[in-house]
N, C-alpha and C positions, 0 to 999 in steps of 0.2 A: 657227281654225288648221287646216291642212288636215291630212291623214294622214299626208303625207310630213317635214310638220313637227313633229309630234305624236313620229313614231319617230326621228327626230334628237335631240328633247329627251329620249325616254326614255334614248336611247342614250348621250347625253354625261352624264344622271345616274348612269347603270351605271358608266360609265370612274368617274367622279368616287369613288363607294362606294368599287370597286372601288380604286383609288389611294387613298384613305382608309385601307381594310382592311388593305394590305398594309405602307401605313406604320406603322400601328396594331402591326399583328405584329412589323414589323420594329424597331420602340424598343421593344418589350417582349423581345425577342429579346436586342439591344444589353443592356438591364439584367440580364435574368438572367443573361448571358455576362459583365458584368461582374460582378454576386453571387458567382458559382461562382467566378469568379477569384478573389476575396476571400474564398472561403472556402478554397481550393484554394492558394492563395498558398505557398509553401514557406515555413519556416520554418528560418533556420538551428541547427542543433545546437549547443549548447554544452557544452562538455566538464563529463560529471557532477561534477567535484572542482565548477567553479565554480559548479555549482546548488546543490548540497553547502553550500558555504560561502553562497551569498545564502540558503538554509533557513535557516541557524546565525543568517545575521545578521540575519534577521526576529524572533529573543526570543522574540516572546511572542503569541499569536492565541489565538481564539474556539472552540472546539469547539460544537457545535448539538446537540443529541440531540435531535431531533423528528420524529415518523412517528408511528405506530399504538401502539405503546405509549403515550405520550403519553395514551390514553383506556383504559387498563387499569393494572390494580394491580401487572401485572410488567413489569420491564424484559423481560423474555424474553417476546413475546406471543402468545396465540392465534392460530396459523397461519389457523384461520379464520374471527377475525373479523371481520366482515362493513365493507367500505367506509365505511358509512350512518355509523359512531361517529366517522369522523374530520372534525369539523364546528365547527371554530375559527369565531367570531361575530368576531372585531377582530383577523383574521390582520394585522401587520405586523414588514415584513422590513425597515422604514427604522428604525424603532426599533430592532431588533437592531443591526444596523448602528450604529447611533448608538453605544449601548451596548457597541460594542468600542470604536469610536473616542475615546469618553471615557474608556477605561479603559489608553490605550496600547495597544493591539494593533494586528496589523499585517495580522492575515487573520483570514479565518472558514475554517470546517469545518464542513458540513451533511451527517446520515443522509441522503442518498438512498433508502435501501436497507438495513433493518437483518435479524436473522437472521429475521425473519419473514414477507418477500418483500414488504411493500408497497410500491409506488415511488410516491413524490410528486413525481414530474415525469410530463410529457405524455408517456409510450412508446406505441410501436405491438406491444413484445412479452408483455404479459399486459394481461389486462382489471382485473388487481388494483391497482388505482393511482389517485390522484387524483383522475383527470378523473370517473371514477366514484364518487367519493364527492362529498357534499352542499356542499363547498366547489367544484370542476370549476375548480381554479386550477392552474398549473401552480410550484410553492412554488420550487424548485430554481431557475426562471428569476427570479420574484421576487427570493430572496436574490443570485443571482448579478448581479442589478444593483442594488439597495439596498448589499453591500459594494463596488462598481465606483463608486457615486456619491461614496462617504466616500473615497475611494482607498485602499483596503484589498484583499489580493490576497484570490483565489478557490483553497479546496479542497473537494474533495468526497469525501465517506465511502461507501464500499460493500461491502456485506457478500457472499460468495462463499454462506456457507450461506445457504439458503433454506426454511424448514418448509411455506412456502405451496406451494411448488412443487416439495418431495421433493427440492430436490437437497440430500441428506444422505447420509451414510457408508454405502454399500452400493446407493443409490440410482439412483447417476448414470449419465447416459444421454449420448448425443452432443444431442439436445436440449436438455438441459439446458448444456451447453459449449456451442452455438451462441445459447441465449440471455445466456450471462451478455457474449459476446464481443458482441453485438448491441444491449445495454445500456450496456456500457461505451463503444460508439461511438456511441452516443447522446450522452451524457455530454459525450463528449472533443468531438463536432461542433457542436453545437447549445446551447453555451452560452457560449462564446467560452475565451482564455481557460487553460486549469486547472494552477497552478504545481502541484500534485501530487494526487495519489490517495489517501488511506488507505484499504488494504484489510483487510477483518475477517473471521472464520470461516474460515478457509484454515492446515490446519498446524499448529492449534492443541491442543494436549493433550485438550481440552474438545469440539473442531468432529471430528477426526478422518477430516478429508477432506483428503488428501495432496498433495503437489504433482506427483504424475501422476494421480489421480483428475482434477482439473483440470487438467490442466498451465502448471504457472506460466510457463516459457519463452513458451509461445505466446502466453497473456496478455499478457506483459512486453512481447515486442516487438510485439503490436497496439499496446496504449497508444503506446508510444513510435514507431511508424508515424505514427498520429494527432497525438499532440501530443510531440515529440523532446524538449521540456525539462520534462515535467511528469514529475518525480518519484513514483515508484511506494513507497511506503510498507507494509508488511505487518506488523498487530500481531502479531508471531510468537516477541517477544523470552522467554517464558515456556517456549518448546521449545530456541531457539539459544545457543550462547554469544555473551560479549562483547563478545569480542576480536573479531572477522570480521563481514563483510555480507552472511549468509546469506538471499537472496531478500527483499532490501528496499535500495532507495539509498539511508534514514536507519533506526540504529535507537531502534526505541521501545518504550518504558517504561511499564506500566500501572500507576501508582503504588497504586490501589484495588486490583490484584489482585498486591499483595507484590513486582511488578517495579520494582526502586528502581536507579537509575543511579551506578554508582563517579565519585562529582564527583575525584577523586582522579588516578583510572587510566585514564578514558576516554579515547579518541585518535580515538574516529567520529564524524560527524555523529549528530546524536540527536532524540529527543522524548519528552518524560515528560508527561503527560496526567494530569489529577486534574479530579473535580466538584466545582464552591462547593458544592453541596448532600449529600445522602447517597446520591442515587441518580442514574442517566444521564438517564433519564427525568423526567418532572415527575408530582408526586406531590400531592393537596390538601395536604397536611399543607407544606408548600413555603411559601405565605407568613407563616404565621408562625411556621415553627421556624428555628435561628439557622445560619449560611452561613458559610464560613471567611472568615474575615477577612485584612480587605487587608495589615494590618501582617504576619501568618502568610507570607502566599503572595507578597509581593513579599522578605521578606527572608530567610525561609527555602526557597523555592523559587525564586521567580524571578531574582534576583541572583546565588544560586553555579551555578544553572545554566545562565546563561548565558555564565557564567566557563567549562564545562566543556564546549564546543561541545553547549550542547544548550540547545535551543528546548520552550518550555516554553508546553502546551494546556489551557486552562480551560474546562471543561466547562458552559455555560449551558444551562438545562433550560425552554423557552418553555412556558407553560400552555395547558391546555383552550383558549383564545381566542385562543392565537397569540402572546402576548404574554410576554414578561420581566416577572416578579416586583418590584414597588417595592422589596422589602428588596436583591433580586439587583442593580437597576439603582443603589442607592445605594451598595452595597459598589463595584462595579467603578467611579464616579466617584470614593472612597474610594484606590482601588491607581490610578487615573492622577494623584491628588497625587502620591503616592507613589513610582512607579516613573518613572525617568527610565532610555530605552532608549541602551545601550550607542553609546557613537560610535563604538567599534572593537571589533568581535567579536576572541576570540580566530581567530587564522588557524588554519585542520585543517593536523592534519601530513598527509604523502602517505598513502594507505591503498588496498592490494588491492581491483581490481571488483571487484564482489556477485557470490555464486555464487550464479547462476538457473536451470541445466540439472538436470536429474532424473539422480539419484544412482546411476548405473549399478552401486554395489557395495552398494546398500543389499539386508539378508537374503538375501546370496546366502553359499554356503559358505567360511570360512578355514578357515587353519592356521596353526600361530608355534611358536615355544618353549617352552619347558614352561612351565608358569603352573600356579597352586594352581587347585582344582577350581570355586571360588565366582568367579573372574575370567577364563573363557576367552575363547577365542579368537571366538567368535560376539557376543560384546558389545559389541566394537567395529566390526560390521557390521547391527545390531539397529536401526538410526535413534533412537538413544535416546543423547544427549550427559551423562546420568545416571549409565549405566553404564561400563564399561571392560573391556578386556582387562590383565593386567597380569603381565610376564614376570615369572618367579620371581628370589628374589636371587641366585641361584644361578648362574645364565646369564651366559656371558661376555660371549657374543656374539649377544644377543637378535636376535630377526627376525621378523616377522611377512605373510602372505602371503593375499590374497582369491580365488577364483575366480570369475569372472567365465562361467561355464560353454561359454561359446563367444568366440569368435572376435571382437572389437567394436572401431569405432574408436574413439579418446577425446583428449584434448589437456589433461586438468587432470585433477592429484589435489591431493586436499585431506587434509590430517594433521591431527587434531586432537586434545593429546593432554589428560590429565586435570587438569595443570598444566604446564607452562613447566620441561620437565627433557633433554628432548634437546636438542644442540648441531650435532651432525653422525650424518650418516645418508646410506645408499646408498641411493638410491631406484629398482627395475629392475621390467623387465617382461617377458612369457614372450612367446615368438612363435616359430614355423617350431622346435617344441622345443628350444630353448636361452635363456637369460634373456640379455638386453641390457640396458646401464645405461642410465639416463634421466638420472641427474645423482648428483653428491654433493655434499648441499647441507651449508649449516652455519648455517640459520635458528632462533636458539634461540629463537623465539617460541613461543608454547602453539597456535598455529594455520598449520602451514606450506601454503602456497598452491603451486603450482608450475601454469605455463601451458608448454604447449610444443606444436609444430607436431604434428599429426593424424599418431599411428601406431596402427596394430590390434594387437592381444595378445589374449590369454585368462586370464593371471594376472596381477597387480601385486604388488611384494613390496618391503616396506622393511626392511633391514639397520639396526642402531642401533648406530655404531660409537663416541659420544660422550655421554655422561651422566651425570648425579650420582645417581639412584637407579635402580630399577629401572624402564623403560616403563612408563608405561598408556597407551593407547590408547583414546581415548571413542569415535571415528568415525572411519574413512579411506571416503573418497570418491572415486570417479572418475569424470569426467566427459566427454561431448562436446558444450562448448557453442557455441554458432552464432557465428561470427564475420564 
């Protein structure tokens, strides 16, 4: 072959590479361009009443409690216990799975995330997590396709405090709020998926990390940027009242810690939560001491509670090995005899959005009417629905008034009073020194809501022109929340 013919064949095998290469690129290009598209895909919103009610008329699902407690003797674990101990031998999430599905349920709930920072799914933002310890699975994506194969929807649990990573009450940094927003889109991206959230340690009597420490707004509407229908959940019903959706779009009920649900009077979507066992956690002592029983929980909890628009969470606690308890997995084949899931929820009646914006009137200074000395006016701006203000009997024309110390905009106040005793009331607000009326409502509910278009004041003040005793007042709130 001579020389001239020697670089013609090299050269038509370059082209050839070369056309290989770029096709090569180019369908790898085509699929990721269509991945991102399918991940990227919009999702239309659906109006929260109707999430609200497909929640209600899901009954009854799985709760998970599994993470790093799981290998310690408290539910509340050693912030720094070391990876190494979380070392399940017969991890399986198809058996879980299964184990709802023979029990009637309709979804799971897995800890991601409990108050002691470890994550058991694959993150990029701490090293405290799964992949590092002796198991290097990523548990979260497991479960979330072991309940997708039974046809069972997907939630997920995560806790705001964190002892691993200091973000606790007095602690918190902007680091710390950029990883919890960096986890939770984790979460919402990378697992397909998620009909809601429950969040834990936020607001809680006990967590003491506030809803501007973290700011719950911003939280609220990341989640719902990422995934529009996955309901935001916040175990907070221990600080709120019952009547209103104080920073959660269901509320819930921690039946272990005394939060029990009015099957009676309720009118919100709900969830009351309780463990078959004695603890969240899995405990040795677990397979052979005795579990609530199915006749218990299908006909005293679960049937009138689903009579009372509330969806009702059985806490299963998997062992050291990953696995569900044979007494556990008999009981809940036991409650799927047993429980036959509602063919018609009741329908919710209409109910005030959740209030999510941070509390522009919370411990700033009031003033009202005379009130006895043990009930003034500062308890009803204390963040504390415990307390109250409470006008004297005396007062014809009771009133009560916040300062707001400057100048702010806002578009919602919220009345909340100690019971369901005002009828009508002038509600005004101070500006350019003169007061202006905002309305004169006549909501005799225990929690009056008022939404109105964006003006600025520096005082709010409610007149109580109708009632049967004298005011109390627990909280008055004013808000400016994002619309």
């Amino acid at each position: 072959m001579t020389i001239k013919n020697k670089y013609i064949l090299m050269k038509s095998q370059c082209f050839r590479f070369l056309f290989l290469t770029i096709a090569v690129l180019c369908t790898v290009m085509l699929f990721m361009a269509g991945h991102v598209y399918a991940q990227e895909k919009p999702v239309t919103p659906a109006p929260l009443s109707q999430l609200q009610q497909q929640f209600v008329d899901l009954g009854f699902g799985m709760f998970i409690h599994y993470n790093i407690p799981t290998y310690m003797e408290d539910d509340w674990a050693d912030p720094d216990a070391l990876p190494a101990i979380f070392n399940p031998k017969k991890l399986n999430t198809d058996q879980w799975a299964k184990a709802a599905k023979s029990a009637g349920m309709t979804y799971g709930c897995l800890t991601t995330k409990h108050h002691s920072g470890f994550a058991i799914w694959d993150t990029k933002t701490t090293a405290y997590n799964v992949m590092n310890s002796p198991l290097k699975r990523d548990v979260v994506k497991e479960y979330v396709n072991s309940f997708r194969k039974q046809g069972l929807k997907v939630m997920l649990y995560y806790s705001i405090l964190d002892t691993h990573h200091k973000l606790r009450p007095g602690q918190i940094t902007p680091a710390h709020i950029k990883m919890v927003k960096d986890q939770l889109t984790e979460l919402l991206t990378n697992y397909g998926e998620i009909s809601a959230l429950i969040i834990d340690g936020w607001d809680a009597p006990w967590s003491r990390i506030s809803y501007d420490d973290v700011p719950f707004e911003e939280i609220y509407n990341l989640i719902k940027s990422i995934q529009p229908n996955c309901l935001v959940m916040d175990l907070n019903a221990a600080k709120y009242p019952a009547e209103a959706l104080f920073y959660t779009d269901i509320k819930s009920y921690e039946q272990g810690a005394g939060q029990h649900i009015s099957k009676d009077s309720n009118r919100l979507p709900a969830l009351s939560c309780l463990p078959i066992n004695q603890n969240w956690f899995w405990k040795p002592s677990f397979p052979d001491a005795p579990v609530k029983k199915a006749n218990e929980l299908v006909n005293n909890m679960l049937v009138p509670l689903n009579k009372a628009y509330c969806n009702f969470i059985l806490n299963v606690a998997p062992n050291s090995d990953g696995l569900i308890d044979d007494n556990v997995i008999a009981e809940l084949k036991e409650i799927g005899q047993l429980y036959k899931h509602p063919e018609n929820s009741p329908k919710l009646p209409a109910a005030a959005a959740p209030v999510i914006s941070s509390n522009l009137a919370k411990k700033h200074p009031a003033n009202a009417s005379w009130s006895d000395d043990m009930a003034l006016m500062d308890f009803a701006t204390d963040d504390d629905f415990t307390t109250s203000w409470v006008s004297h009997a005396g007062i014809a024309d009771p009133w009560f008034e916040v300062d707001l110390s400057k100048e702010v905009p806002f578009n919602m106040v919220v009345i909340t009073e100690e019971k369901a005793n005002v009828s009508a009331y002038r509600l005004e607000y101070f500006a350019n020194n003169k007061w202006h009326l905002l309305t004169e409502g006549n909501d005799a509910s225990r929690i009056k809501i008022y939404r109105f278009e964006r003006i600025w004041g520096d005082k709010v003040r409610v007149r109580f022109t109708k009632f049967n005793s004298p005011p109390a007042i627990a909280e008055i709130g004013v808000y400016q929340e994002r619309r």
